[in-house]
N, C-alpha and C positions, 0 to 999 in steps of 0.2 A: 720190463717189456714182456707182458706175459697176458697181454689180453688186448685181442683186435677186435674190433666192428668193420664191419665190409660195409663203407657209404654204395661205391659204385664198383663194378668188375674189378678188379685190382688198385684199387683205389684203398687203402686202410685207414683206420684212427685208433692207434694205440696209448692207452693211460702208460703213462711213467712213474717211476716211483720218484716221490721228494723226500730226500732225509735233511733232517734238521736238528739243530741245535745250537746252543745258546750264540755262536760265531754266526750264523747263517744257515744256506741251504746247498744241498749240492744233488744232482741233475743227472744220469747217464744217458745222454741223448743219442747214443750208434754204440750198436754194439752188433757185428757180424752174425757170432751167433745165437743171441739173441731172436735176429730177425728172420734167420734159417730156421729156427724151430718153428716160426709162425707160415713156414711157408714161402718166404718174401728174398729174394737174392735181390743186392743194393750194390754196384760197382761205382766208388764215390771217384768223382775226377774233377768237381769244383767247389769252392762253398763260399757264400755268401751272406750279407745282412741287409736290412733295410730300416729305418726309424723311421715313423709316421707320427703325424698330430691325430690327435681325434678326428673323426673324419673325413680322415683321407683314404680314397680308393682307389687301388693298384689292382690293376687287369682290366681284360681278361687274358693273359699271356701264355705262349707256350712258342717251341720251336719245332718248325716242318723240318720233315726227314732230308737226309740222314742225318740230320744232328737232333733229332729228337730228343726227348730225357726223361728218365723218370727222375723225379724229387723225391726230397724228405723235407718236412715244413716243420718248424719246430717255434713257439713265441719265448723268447726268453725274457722278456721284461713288455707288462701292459697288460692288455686282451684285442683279441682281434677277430671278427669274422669273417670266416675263412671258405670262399665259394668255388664249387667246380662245376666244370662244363664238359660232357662228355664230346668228346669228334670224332671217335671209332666211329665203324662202320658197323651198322646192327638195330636190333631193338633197342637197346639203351644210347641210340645217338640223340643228343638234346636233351637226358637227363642232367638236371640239375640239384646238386647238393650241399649243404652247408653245415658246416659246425664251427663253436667257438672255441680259440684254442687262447688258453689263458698262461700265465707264470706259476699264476699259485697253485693252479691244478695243471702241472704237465703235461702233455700228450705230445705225438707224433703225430704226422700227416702222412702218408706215402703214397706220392701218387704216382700213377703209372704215365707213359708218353702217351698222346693222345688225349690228354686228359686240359683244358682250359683251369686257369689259377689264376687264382684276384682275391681279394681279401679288403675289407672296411675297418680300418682301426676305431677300436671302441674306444680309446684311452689315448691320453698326449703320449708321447715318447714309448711307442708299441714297438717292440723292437721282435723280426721275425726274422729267423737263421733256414737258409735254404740249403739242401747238398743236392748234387746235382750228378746224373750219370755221365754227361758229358759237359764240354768246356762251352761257354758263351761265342756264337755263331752270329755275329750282324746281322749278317745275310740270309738269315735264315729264323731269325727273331722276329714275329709278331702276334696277334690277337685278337680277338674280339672287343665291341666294344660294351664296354658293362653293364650299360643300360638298355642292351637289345634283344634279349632273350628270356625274358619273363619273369625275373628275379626280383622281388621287393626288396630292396637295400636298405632299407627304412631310415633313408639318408636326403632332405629337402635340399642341403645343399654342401655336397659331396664338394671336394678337395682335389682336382686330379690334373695332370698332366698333360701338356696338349699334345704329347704322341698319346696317350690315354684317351682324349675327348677324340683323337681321329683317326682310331682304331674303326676298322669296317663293322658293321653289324652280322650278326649274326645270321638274317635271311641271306648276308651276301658272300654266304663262306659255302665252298663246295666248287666242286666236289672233295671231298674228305681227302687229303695225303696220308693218314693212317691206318693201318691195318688196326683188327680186336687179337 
């Protein structure tokens, strides 16, 4: 973990390293300080997984304050790609960005609260490990919906969820609960 790209305001994509040999490969996916020399403070309180088919798309999710959270996104087994949605309040509200985050080629996601997350699995059994700053909140969990804010998914006929398909759109979200 020694080299970030800034997608969006505090939003990161960090390469990890893969070592390997002749048994396999191994991964260091958190490392505190690590992500303190880039800048980045991570208070982990939950972690997760998800397995997807090839396309199927998950988002655009996040959770209103005060249980808001930053993530760390990580694919351990597949490819998937991986979209965010800005909701701060600012010039960058409505940006939107994407990267691929693969197995063979490791990286990090870290995205900050306020930040919308959805992802398109490129590959059958795409498997994507979440950490999260705070614990899973019902009441306080929902989204966007994925096809409403100008994104090309380049998906004809996407895989998702029906708390997914009736997710609000995008023009119908506001005023913002996030602060930048």
């Amino acid at each position: 973990m020694d080299h970030a790209v800034e997608l969006l305001p505090g939003v990161h994509h960090i390469a990890l390293k893969r070592l390997g040999d002749s048994r396999g490969h191994f991964v260091k996916t958190h490392a505190v300080s690590a992500l303190a020399r880039l800048g980045i403070g991570f208070d982990l309180r939950e972690e997760f997984h998800s397995v997807s088919a090839r396309n199927v798309i998950r988002g655009m999710h996040f959770q209103r304050p005060p249980h808001d959270h930053d993530k760390l996104v990580y694919c351990a087994s597949g490819r998937a790609l991986d979209v965010l949605l800005d909701l701060r309040p600012g010039p960058g509200y409505g940006a939107v960005r994407s990267v691929v985050l693969d197995a063979v080629t490791p990286s990090l996601l870290v995205i900050s609260r306020g930040v919308a997350h959805g992802f398109k699995a490129l590959e059958d059994n795409t498997l994507l490990v979440y950490k999260t700053s705070s614990e899973h909140a019902p009441s306080h969990d929902t989204g966007i919906h994925w096809n409403s804010f100008g994104f090309d998914w380049q998906c004809d006929t996407p895989i998702l969820s029906p708390r997914d398909q009736a997710l609000p759109a995008f023009a119908a979200f506001g005023p913002t609960p996030f602060e930048r």
